[in-house]
C-alpha positions as CSV (number, residue, x, y, z in Angstrom):
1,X,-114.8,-12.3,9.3
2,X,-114.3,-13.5,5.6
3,X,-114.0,-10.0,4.5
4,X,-111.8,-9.0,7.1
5,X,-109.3,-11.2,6.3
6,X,-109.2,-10.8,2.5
7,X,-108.8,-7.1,3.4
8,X,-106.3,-7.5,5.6
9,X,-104.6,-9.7,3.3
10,X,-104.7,-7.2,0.0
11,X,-102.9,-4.6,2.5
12,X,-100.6,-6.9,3.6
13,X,-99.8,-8.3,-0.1
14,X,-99.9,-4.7,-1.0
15,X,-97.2,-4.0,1.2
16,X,-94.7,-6.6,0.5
17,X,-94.9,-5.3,-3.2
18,X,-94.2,-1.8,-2.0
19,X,-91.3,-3.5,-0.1
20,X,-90.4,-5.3,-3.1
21,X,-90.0,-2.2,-5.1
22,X,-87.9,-0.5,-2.8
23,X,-85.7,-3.2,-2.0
24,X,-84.9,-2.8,-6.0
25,X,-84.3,0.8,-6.5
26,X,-82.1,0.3,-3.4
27,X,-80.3,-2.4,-4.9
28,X,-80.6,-0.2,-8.4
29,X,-78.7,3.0,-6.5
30,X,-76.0,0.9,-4.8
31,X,-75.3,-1.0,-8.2
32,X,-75.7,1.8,-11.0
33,X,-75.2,4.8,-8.7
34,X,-73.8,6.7,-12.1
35,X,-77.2,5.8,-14.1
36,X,-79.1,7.1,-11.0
37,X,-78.1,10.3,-10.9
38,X,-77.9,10.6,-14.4
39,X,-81.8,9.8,-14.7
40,X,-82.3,12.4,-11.8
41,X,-80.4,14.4,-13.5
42,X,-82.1,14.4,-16.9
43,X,-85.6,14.4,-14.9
44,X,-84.6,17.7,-13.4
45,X,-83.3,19.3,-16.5
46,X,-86.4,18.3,-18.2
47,X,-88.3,19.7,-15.5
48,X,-86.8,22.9,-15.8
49,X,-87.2,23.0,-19.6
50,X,-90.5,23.0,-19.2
51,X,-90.6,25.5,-16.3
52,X,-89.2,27.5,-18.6
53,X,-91.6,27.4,-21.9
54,X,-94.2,27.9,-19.3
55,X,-92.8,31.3,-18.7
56,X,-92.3,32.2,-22.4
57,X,-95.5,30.6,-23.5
58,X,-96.9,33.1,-20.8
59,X,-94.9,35.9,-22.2
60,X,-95.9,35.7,-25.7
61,X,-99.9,34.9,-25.1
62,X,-100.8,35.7,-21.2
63,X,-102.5,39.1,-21.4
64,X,-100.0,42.2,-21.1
65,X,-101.7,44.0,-18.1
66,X,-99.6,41.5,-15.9
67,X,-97.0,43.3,-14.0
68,X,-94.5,40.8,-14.1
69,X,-94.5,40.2,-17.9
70,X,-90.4,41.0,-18.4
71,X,-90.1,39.1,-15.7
72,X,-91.8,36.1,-17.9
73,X,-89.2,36.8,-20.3
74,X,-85.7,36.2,-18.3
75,X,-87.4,33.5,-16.4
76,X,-88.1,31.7,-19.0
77,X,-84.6,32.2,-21.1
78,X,-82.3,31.1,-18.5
79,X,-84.9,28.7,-17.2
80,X,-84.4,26.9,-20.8
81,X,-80.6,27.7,-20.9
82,X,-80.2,26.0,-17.4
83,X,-82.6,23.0,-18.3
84,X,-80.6,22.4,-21.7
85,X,-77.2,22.2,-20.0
86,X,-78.3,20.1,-17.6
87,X,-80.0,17.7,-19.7
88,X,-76.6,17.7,-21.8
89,X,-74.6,17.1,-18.8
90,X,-77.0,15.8,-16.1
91,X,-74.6,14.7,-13.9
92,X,-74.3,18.1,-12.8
93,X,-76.8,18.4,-11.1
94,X,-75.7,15.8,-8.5
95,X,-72.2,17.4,-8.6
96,X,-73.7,20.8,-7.2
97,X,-76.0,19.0,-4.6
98,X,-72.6,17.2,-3.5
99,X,-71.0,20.0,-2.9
100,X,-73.8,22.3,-1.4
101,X,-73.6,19.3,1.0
102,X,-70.1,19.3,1.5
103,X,-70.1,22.9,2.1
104,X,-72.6,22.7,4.5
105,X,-70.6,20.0,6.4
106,X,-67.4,22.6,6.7
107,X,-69.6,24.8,7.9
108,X,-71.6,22.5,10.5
109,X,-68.0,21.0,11.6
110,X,-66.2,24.0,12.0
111,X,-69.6,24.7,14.5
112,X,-68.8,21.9,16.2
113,X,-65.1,22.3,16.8
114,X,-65.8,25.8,18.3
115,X,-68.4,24.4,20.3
116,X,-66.7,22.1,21.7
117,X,-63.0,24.0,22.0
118,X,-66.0,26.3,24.0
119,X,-67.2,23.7,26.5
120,X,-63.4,22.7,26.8
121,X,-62.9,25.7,28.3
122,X,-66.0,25.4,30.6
123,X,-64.6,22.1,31.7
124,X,-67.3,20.0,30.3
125,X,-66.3,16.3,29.7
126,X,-68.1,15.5,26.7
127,X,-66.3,18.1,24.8
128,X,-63.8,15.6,23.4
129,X,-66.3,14.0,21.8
130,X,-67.9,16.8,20.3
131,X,-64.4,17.8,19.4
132,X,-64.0,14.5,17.4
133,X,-67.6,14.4,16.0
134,X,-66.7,18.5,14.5
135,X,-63.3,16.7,13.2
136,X,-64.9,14.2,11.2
137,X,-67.9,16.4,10.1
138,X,-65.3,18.9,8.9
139,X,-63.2,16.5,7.2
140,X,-66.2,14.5,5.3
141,X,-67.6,18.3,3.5
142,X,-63.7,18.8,2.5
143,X,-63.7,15.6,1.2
144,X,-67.1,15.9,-0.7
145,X,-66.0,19.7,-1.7
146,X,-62.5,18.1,-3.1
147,X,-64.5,15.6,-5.4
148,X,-67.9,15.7,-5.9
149,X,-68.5,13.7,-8.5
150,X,-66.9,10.7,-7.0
151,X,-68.6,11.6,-3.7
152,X,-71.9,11.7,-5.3
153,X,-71.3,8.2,-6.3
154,X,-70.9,7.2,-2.9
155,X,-73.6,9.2,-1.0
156,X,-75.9,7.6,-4.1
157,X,-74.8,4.3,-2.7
158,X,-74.8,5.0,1.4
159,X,-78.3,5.9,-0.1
160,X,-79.3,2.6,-1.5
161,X,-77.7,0.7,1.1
162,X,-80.6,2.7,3.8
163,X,-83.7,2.1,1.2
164,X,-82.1,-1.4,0.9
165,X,-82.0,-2.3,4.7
166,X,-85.3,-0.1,5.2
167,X,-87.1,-2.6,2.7
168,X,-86.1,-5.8,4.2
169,X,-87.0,-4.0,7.3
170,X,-90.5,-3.6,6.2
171,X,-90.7,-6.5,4.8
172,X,-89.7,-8.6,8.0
173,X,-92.4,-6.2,9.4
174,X,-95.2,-7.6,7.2
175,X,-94.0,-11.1,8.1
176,X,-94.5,-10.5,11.8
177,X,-97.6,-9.4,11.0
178,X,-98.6,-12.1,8.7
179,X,-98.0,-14.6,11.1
180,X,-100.0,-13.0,13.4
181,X,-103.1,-12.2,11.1
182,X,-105.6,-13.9,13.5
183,X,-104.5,-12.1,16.1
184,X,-104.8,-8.8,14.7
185,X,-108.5,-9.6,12.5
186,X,-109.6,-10.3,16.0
187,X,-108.4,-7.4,17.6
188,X,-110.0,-5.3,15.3
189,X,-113.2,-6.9,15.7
């Protein structure tokens, strides 16, 4: 029983840190949002660096009977090229996933407005809503299309906000089931 409970208590305790640590970087994206994506940023430029003197490290001493050798080559070039800029200007990275997004909004609002000018015509009642829902959808990707970079600040922060309330969630979660520890050890028995 001893055992039980000193297990159950490291996995509890282990949670709360877990918690703990998210509740931070939540806090850390909603109050440094720039910073964030800049780290991203310079993590994914570095990671394509290195993607790319993979490829000419292959070139240059992989065995030359491989097919795809010249391949290699231009990989590993604009591989670097890419990695560089981004490194140099990492929030640009975050400025092209903001606006793939906000493209992908138009589209997936415009969607919505057909569909519901459609059931409009089929005199379905919910197509009002649906109407409304395409609107906003619509508007929101030609707002993050107009500025990314300020958008990307803010979907950084609507982010932190979720990993913020998820921790406390979890953490009010372990709490329940703190409280009820002798409960559960006996359950398990």
């Amino acid at each position: 029983m001893k055992a039980k409970r000193e297990t159950f208590n490291k996995i509890i305790y282990g949670s709360w840190i877990s918690s703990l640590l998210f509740l931070a970087f939540g806090i850390f994206l909603f109050a440094k949002p720039k910073m964030a994506n800049s780290l991203i940023g310079y993590f994914v430029g570095g990671l394509i660096l290195v993607s790319g003197a993979v490829s000419l490290f292959n070139y240059f001493f992989a065995k030359k009977e491989i097919k795809y050798i010249n391949f290699e080559l231009i990989y590993g070039i604009i591989t670097i090229i890419a990695g560089i800029a981004i490194i140099f200007n990492p929030l640009s990275i975050s400025s092209i996933v903001t606006l793939g997004l906000g493209i992908w909004m138009v589209i997936n609002g415009i969607m919505k407005l057909n569909t519901g000018i459609f059931l409009k015509k089929c005199k379905e009642e919910t197509w009002v809503i649906l109407l409304f829902i395409g609107i906003l959808t619509l508007l929101s990707g030609i707002l993050l299309i107009i500025n990314p970079f300020k958008s990307t600040m803010i979907v950084t922060q609507v982010v932190g906000v979720f990993v913020i309330v998820y921790a406390i969630l979890d953490i009010m979660h372990w709490l329940l089931v703190k409280k009820r520890s002798k409960e559960i050890i006996e359950f398990i028995k």
